[in-house]
GUSE-469267 format. One record per atom (N, C-alpha, C, O): x, y, z; residue in one letter. Coordinates in steps of 0.001 Angstrom, whole numbers, padded with zeros to 6 digits, always signed. Example, Ala and Ser with C-alpha at 12.3 -4.5 7.8 and 13.67 -1.06 7.14 Angstrom:
<sites>
+013190-005690+007800a +012300-004500+007800a +013200-003300+007800a +014236-003319+008465a +012850-002250+007080s +013670-001060+007140s +012900+000030+007870s +013409+001138+008039s 
</sites>
This chain:
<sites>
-004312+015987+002300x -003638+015746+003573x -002365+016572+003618x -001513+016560+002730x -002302+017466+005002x -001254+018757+004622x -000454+018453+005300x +000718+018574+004944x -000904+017773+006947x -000013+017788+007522x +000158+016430+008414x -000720+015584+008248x +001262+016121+009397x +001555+014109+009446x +000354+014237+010940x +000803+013954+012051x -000582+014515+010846x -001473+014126+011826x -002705+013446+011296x -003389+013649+010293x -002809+012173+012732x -004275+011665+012125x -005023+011609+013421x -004572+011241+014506x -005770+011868+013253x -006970+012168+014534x -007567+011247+014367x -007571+010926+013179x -008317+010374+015228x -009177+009463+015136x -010742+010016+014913x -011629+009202+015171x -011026+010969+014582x -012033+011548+013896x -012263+011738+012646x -013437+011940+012334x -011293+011729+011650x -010594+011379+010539x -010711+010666+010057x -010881+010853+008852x -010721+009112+010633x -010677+007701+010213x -012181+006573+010546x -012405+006057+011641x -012747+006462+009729x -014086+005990+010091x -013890+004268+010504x -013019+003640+009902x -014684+003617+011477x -014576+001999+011259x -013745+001394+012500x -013719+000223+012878x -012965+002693+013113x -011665+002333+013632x -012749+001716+015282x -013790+002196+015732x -012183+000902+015621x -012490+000905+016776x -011823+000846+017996x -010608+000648+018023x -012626+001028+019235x -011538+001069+020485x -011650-000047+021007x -012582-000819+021232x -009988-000026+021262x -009137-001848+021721x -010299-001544+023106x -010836-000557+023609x -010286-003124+023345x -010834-003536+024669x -009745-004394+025348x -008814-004998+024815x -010131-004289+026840x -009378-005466+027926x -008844-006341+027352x -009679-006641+026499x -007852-007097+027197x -007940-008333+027354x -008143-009258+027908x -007611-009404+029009x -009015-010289+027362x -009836-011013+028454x -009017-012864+028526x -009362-013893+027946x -008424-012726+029028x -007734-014341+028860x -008175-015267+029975x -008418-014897+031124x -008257-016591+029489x -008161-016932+030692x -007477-017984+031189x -006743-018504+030349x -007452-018668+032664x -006424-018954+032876x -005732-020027+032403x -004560-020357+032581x -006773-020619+031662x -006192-022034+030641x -006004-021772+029236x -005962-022578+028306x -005898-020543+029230x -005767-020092+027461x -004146-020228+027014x -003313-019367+027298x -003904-021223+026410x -002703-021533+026026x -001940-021585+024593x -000989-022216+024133x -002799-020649+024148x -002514-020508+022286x -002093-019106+021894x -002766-018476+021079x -000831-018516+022532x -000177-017920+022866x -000618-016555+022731x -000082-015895+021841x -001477-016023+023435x -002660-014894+023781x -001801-013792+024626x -002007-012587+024484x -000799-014327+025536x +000129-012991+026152x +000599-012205+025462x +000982-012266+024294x +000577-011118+026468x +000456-009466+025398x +002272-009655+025001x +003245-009941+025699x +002139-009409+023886x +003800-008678+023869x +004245-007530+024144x +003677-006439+024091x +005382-007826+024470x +006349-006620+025225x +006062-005213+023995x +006290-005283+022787x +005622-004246+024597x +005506-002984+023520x +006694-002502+023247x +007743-002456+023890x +006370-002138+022163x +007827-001587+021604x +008303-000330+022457x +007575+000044+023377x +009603+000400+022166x +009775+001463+022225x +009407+002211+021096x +008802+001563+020242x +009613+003436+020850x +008971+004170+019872x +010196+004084+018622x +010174+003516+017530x +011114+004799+019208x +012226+004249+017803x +012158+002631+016850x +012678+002420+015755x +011346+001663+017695x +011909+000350+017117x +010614+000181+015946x +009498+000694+015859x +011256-000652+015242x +010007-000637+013831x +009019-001692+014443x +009366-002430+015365x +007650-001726+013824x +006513-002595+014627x +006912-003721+013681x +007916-003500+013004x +006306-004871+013523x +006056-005897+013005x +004950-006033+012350x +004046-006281+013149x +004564-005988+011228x +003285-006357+010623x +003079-007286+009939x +003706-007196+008884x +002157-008661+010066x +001510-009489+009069x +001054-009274+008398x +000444-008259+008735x +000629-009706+006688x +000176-009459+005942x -000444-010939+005240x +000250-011668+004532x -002033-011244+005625x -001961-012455+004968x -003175-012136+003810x -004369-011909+004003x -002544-012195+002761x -002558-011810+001472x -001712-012953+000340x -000541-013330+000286x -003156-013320-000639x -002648-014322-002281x -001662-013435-002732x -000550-013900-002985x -001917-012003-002903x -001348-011210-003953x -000164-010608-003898x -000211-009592-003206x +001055-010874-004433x +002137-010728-004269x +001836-008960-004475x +001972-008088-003617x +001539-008857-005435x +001449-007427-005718x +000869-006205-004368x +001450-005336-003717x -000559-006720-004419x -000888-006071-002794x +000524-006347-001512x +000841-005439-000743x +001084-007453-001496x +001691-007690-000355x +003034-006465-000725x +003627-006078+000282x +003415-005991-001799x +004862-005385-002351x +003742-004062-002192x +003871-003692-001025x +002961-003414-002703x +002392-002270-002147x +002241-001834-000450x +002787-000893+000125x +001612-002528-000073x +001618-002737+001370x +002754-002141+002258x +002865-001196+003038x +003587-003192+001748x +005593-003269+002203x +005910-002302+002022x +006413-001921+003079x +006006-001004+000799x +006274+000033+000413x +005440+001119+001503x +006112+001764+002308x +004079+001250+001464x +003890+002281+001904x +004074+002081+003498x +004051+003062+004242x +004276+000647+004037x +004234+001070+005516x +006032+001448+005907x +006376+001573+007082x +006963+001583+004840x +007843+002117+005228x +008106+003216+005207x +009282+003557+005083x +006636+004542+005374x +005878+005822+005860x +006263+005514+007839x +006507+006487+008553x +006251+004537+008232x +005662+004131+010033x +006823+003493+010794x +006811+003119+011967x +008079+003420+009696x +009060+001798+009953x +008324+000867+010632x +008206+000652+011838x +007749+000241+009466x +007306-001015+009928x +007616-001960+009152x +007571-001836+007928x +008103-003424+009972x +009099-004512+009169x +007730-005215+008875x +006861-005260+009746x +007551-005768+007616x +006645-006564+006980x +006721-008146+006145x +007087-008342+004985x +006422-008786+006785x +006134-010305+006387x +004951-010584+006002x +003924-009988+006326x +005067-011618+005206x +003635-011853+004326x +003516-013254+004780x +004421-013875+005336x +002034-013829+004436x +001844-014925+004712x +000985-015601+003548x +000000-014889+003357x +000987-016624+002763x -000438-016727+001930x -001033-017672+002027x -001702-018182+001128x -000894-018093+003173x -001661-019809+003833x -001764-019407+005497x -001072-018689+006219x -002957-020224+005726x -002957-020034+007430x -001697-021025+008145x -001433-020908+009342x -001085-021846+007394x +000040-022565+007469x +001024-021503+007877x +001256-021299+009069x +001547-020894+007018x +002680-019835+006990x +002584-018970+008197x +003480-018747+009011x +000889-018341+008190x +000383-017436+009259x +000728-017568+010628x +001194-016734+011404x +000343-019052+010833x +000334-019692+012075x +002119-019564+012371x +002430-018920+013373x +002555-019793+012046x +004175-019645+011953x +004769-018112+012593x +005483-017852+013561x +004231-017429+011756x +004708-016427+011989x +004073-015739+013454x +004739-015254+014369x +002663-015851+013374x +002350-015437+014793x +002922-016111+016037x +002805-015525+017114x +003446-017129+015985x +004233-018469+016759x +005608-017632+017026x +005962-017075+018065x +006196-017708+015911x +007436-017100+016327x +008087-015606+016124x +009046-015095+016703x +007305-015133+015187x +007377-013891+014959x +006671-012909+016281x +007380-012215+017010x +005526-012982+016387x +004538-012164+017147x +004626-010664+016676x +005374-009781+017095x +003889-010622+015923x +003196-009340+014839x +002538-008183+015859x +001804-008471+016804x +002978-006682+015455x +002255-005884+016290x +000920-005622+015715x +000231-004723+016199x +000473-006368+014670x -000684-005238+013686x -000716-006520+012066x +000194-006851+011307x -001731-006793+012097x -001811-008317+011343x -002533-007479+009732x -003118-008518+009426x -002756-006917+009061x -003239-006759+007568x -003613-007941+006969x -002901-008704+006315x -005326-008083+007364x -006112-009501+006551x -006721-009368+005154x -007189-008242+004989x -006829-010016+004312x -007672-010116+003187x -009087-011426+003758x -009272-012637+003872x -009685-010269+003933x -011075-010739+004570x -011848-012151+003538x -012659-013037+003808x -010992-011709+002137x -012408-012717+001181x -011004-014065+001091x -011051-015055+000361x -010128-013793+001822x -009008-015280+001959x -009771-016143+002355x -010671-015814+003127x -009627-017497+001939x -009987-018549+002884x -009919-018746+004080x -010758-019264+004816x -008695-018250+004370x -008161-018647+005703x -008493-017243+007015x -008313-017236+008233x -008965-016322+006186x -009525-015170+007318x -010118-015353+008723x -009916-014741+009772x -011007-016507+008379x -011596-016712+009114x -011052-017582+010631x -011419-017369+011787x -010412-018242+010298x -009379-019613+010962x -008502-018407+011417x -008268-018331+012623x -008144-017740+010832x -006556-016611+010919x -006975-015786+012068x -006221-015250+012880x -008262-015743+012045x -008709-014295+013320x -009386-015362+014734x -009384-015092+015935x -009803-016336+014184x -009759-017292+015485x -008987-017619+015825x -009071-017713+017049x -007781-018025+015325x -006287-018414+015812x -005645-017053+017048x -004881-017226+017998x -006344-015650+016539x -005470-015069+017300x -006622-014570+018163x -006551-013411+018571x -007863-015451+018544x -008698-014880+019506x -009274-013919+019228x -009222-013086+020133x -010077-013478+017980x -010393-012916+017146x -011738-012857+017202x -012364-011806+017067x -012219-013894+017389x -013953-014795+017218x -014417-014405+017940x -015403-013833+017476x -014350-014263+019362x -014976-013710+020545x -015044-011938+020440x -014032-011245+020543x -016154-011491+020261x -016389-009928+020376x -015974-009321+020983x -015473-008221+020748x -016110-010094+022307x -015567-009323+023464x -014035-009404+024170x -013557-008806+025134x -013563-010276+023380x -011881-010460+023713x -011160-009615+022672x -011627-009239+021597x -009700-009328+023264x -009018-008496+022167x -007641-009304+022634x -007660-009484+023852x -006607-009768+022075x -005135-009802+021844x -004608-008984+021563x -004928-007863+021169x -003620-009519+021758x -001745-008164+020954x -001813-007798+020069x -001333-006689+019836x -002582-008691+018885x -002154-008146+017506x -003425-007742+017067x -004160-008683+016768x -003923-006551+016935x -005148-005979+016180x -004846-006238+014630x -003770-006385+014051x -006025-006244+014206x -006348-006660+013064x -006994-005014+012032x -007685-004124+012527x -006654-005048+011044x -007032-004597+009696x -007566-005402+008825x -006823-006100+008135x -008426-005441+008736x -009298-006810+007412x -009260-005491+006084x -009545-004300+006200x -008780-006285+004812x -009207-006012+003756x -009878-006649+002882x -009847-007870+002729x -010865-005463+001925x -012130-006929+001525x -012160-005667-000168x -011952-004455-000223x -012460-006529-001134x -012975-006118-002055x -014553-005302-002352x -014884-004364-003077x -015554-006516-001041x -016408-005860-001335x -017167-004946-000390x -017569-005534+000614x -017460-003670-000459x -017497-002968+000151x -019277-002520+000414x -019853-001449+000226x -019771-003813+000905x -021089-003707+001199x -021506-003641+002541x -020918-004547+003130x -022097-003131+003174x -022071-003283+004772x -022157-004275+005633x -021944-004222+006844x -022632-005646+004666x -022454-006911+005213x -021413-007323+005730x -021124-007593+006896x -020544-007378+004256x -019306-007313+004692x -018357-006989+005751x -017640-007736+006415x -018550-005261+005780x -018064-005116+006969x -018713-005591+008346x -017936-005510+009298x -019494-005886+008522x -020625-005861+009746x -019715-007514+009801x -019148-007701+010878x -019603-008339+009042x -019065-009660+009202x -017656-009709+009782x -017122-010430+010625x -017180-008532+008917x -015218-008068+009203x -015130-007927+010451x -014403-008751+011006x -015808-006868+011339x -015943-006637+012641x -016775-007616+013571x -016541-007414+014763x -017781-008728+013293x -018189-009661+014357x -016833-010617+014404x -016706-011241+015457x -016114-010754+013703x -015058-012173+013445x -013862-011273+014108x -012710-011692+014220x -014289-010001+014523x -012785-009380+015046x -012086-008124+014766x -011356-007607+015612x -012263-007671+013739x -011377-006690+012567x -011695-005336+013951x -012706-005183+014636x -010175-004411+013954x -010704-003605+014680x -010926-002589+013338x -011616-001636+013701x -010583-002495+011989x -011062-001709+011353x -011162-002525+009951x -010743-003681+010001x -011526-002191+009054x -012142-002709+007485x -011752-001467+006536x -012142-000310+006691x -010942-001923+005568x -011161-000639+004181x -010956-001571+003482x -010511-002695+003713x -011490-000798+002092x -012192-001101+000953x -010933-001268+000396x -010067-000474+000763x -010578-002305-000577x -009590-002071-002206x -010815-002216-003483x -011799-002844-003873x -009899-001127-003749x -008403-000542-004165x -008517+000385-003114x -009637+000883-002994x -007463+000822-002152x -007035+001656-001315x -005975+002559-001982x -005247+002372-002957x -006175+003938-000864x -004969+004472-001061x -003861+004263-000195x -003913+003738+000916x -002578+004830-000933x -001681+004232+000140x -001802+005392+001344x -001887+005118+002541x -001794+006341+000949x -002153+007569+002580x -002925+007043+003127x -002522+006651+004222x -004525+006666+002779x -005630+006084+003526x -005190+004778+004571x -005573+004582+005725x -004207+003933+003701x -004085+002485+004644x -002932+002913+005659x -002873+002226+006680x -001853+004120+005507x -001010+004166+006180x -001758+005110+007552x -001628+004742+008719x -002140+005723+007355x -003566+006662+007962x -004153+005655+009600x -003999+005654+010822x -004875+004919+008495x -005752+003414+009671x -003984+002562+010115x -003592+002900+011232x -003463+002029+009699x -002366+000997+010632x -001536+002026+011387x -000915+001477+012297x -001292+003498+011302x -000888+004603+012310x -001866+004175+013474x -001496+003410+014365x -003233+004757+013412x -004309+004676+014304x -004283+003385+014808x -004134+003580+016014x -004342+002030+014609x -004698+001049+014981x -003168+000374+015919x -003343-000369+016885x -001818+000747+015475x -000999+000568+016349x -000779+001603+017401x -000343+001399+018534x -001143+002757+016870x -000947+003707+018194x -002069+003642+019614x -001950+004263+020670x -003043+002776+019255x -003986+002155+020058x -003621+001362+020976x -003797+001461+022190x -002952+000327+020203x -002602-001181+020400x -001409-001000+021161x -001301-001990+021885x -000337-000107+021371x +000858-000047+021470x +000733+000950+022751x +001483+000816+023718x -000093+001782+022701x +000351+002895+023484x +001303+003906+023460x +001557+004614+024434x +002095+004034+021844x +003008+004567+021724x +002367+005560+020686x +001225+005398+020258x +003335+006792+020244x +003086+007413+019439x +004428+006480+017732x +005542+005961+017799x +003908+006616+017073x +004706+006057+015888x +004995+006902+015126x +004177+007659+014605x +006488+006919+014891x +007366+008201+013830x +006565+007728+012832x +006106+006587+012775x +006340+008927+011763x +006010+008954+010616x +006772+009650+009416x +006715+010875+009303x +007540+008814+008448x +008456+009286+007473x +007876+009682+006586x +007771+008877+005660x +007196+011105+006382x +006218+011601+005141x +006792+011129+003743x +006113+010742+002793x +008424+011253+003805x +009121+011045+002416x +009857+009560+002555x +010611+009207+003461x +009584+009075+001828x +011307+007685+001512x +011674+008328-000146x +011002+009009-000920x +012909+007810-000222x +013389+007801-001453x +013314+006501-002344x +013146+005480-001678x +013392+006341-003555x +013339+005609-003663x +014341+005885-005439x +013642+006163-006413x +015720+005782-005613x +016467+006053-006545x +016841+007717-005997x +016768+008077-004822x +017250+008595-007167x +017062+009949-006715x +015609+010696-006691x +015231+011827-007000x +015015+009600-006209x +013379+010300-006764x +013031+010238-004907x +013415+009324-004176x +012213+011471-004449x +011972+011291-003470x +010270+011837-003459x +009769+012840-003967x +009562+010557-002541x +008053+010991-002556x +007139+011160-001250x +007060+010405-000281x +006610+012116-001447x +006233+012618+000120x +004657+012171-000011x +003871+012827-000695x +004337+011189+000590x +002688+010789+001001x +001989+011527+001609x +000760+011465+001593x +002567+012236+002160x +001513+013222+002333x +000920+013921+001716x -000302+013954+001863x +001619+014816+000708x +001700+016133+000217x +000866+015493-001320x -000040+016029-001960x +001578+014167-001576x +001358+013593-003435x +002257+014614-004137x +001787+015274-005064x +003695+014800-003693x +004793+014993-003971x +005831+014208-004355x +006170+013129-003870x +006350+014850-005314x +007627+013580-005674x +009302+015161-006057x +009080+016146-006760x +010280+014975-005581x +011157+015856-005024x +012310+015199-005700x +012706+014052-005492x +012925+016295-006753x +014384+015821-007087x +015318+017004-006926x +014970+017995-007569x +016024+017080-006470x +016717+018292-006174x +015695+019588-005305x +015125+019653-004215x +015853+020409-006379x +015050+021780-006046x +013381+021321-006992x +012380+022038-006966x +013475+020167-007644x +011968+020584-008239x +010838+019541-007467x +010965+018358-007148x +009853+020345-007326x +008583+019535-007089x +007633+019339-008443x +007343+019997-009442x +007291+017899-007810x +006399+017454-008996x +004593+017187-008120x +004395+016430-007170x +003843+017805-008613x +002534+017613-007329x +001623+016661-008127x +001377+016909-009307x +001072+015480-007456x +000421+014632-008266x -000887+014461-007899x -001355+015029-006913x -001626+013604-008725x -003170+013594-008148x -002806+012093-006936x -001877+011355-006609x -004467+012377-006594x -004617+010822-006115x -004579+009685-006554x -004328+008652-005934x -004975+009901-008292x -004865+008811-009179x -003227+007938-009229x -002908+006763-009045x -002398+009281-009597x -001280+009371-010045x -000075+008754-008914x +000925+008047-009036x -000764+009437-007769x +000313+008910-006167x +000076+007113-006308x +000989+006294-006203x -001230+006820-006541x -001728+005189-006377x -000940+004617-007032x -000254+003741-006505x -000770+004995-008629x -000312+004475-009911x +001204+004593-009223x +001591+003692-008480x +001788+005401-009423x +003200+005181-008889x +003706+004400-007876x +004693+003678-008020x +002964+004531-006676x +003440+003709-005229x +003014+002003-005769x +003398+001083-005047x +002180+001663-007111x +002058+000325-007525x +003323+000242-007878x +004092-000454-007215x +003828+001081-009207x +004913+000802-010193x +006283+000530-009193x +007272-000168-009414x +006021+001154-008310x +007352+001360-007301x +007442+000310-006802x +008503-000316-006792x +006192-000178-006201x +006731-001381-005132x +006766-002550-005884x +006909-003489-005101x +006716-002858-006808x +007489-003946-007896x +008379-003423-008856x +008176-003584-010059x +009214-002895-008473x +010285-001803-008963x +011147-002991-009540x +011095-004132-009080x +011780-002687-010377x +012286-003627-011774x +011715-004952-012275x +012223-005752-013062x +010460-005002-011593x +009823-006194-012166x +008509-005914-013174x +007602-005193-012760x +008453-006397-014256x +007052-005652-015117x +005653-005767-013860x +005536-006505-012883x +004979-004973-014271x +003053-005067-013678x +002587-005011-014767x +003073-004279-015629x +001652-005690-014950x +000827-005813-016507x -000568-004373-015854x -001043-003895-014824x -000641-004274-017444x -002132-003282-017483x -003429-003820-016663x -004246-003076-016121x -003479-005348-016667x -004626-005509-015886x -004129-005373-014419x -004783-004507-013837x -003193-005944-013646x -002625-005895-012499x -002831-004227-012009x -003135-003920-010856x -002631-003361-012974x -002453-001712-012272x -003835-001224-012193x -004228-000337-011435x -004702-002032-013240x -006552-001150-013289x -006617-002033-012542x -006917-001336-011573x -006586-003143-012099x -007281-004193-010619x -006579-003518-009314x -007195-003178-008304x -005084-003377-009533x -004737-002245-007927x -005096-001002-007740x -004984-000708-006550x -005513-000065-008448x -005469+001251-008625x -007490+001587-008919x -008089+002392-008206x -008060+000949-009833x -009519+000963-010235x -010147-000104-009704x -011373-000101-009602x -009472-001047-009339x -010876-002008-008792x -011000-003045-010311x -010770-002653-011455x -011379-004283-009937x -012035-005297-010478x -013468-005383-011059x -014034-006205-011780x -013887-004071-010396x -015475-004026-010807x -015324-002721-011922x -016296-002340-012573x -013984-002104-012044x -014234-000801-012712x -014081-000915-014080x -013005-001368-014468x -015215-000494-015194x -015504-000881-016709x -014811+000270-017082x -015387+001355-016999x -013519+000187-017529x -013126+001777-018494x -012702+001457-019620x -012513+000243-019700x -012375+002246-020903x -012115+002139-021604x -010929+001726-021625x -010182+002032-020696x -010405+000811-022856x -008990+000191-023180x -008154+000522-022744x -007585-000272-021995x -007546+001920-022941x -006659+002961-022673x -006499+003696-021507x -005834+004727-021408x -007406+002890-020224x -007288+004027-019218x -005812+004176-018288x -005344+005190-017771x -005304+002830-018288x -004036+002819-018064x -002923+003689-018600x -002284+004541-017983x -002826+003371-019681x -001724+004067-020648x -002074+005789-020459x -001146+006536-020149x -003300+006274-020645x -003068+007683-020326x -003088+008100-019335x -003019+009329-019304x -003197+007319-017898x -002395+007363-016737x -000788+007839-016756x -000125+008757-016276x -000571+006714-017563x +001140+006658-017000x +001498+007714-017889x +002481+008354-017516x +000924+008108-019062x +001505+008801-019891x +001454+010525-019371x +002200+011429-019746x +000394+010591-018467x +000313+011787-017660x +001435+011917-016669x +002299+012792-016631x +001220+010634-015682x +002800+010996-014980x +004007+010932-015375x +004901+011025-014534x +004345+010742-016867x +005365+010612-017405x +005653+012188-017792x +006706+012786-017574x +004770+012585-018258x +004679+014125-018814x +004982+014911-017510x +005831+015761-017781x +004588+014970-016066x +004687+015546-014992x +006476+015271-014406x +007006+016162-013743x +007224+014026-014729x +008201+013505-014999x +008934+013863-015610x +010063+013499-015279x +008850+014703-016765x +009947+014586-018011x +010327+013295-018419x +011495+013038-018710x +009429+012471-018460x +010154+011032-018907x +010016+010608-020150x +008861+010201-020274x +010551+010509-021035x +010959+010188-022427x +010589+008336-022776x +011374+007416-022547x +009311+008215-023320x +008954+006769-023015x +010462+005972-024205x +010463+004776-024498x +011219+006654-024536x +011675+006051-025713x +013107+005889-024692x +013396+004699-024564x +014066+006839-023937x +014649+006709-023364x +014288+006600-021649x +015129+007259-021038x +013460+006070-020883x +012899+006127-019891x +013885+006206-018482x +014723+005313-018353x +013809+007021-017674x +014021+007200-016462x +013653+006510-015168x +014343+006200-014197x +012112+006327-015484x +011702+006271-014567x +010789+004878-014535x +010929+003882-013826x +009743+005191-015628x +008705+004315-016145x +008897+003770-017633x +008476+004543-018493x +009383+002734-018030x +009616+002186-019111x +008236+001192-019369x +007570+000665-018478x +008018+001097-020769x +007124+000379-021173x +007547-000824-022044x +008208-000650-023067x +007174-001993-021642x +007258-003566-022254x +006418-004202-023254x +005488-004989-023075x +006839-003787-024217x +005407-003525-025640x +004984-005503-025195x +005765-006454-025174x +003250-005464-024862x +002935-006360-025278x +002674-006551-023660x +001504-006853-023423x +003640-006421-022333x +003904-006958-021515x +002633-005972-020498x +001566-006520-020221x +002945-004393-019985x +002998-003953-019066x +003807-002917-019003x +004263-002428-020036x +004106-002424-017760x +005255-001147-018182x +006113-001794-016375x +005530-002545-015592x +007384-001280-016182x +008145-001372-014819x +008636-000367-015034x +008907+000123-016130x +008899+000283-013409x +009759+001314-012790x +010809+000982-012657x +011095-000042-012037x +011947+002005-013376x +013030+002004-013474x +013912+003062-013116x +014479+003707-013998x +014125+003361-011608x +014310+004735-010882x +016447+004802-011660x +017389+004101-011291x +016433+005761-012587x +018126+005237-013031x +018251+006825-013382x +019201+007292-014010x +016987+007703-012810x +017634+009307-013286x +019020+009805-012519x +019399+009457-011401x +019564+010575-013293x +021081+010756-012271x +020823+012790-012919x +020774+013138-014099x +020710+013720-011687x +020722+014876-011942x +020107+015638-011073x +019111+015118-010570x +020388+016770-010706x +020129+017863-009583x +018713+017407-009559x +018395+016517-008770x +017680+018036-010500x +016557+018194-010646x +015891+017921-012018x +016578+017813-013034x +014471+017806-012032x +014470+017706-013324x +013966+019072-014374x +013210+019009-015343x +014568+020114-013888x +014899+021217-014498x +016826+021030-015144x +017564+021918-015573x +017030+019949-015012x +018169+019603-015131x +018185+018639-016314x +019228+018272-016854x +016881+018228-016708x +017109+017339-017910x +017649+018217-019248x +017581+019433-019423x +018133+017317-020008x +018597+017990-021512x +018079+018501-022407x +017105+017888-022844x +018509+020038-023216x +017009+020319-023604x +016558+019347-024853x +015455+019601-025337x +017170+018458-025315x +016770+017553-026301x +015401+016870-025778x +014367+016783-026439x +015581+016448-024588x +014787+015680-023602x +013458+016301-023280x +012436+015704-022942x +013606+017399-023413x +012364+018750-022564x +011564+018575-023843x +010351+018397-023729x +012165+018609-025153x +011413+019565-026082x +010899+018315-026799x +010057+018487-027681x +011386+016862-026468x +010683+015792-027343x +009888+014663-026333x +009655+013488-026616x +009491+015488-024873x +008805+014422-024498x +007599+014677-024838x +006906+013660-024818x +006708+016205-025338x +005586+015539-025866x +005230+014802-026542x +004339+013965-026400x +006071+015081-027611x +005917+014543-028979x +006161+012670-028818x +005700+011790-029545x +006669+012593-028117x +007507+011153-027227x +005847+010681-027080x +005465+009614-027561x +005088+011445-026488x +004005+011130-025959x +002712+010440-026660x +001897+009548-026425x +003041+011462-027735x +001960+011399-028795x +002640+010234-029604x +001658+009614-030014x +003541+009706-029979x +004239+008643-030541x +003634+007470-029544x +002898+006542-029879x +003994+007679-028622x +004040+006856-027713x +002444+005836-027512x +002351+004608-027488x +001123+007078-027368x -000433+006937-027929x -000526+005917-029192x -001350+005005-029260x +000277+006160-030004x -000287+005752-030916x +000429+003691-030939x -000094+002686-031419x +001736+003879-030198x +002569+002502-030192x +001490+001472-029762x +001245+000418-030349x +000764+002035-028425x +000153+001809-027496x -001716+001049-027860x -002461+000168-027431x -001680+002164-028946x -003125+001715-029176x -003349+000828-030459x -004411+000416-030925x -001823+000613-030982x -001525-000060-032238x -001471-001842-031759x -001982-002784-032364x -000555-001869-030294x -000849-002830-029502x -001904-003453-028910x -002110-004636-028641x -002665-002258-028722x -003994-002565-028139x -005292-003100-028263x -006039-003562-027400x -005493-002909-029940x -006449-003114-030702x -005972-004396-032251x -006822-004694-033089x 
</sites>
């Protein structure tokens, strides 16, 4: 993805808003809300168990300025659509409450549409599934583990529908002196670029959006690989240990990504320097070796 455009040719699943069909005794608060202007940030629900998905989520939709609340009960939900009124709702389809959550907002009926379009997310990515996501309402369905470009991609499309507006898109946020461009799978400190995979953008935008709090190894292969994905012990660790190397990050003195023997690893954005052509050459010349130390801490823990 090169450049901040998304075409709705691009995005598969998406569908086109219909009328709204109300009627005149519909009293479960179905009136359209006032559309934004384009400068103002949208509102998005998120009803989601997983704290972790809900802190990923939060992170990448501040690509769209969009203010994000979570919900993890149709209790909470109901609340927020009450008094909040959400431009763009993010469901976890296999929730209990999915179902209740998309009838609440007039969801159930095929042929009716409300204010707040829906995004269903589902683990399983069988066509049932979706075929179920979309009779109960969903104007679109993606699969997790997602990417964060992919989900910021569909809630662009699905509010610029819903809204009638076009929505700024912030390719970069910062986040410490580290700056990362979703588009590109760039990460920018001074004058240096760092270019990452798809693997690597996922893995980071996890570590980030629980930024000083540990994520355990299973938490990052369940956000990043999926629940169904069988890899070997180590597939984590030579993840991070790749973007650490792309980093200059010294697992012994860490910058960026520190590791919690036993625990997990947390992001720890505390680099202070132009670029990281700016690190020390002490630093340059012992992060392989850092690395290969590091393999072995790792698999000493592991086994």
């Amino acid at each position: 993805m090169r450049a901040a455009r998304y075409d709705t040719h691009a995005v598969t699943d998406v569908r086109q808003p219909r009328p709204p069909r109300v009627s005149s005794g519909d009293t479960v608060g179905r009136a359209m809300t006032q559309l934004p202007r384009p400068a103002e940030p949208l509102r998005a629900l998120v009803l989601h168990e997983q704290q972790l998905v809900v802190d990923l989520i939060r992170l990448t939709l501040n690509h769209g300025l969009f203010e994000v609340r979570a919900a993890r009960s149709m209790v909470e939900a109901q609340t927020l659509l009450d008094e909040w009124g959400p431009h763009i709702s993010v469901v976890d389809m296999d929730h209990d409450d999915s179902g209740a959550f998309l009838q609440r907002i007039g969801k159930s009926d095929v042929l009716a549409r409300t204010l707040t379009p829906v995004l269903g997310l589902t683990r399983r990515g069988d066509l049932r599934t979706k075929l179920r996501a979309f009779d109960l309402g969903a104007d679109d369905i993606l699969t997790m583990p997602f990417s964060p470009e992919e989900l910021l991609a569909r809630v662009l499309v699905i509010t610029r529908r819903s809204t009638r507006t076009e929505r700024p898109l912030i390719p970069t946020i910062r986040l410490g002196e580290m700056e990362i461009d979703i588009l590109n799978r760039e990460i920018r400190a001074g004058t240096t670029v760092v270019h990452l995979s798809g693997i690597e953008q996922s893995l980071l935008y996890v570590l980030a959006s629980r930024s000083g709090r540990i994520v355990s190894r299973e938490e990052i292969l369940d956000s990043v690989w999926g629940v169904d994905f069988v890899a070997e012990s180590n597939v984590v660790d030579r993840h991070v240990r790749s973007l650490r190397v792309k980093l200059h990050d010294n697992y012994r003195r860490p910058r960026f990504i520190a590791t919690i023997p036993g625990q997990g690893y947390r992001f720890v954005p505390t680099f202070s320097g132009g670029s990281w052509t700016a690190v020390t050459a002490e630093t340059a010349v012992t992060a392989e070796t850092a690395v290969t130390a590091e393999t072995a801490a790792v698999e000493a823990l592991t086994h």
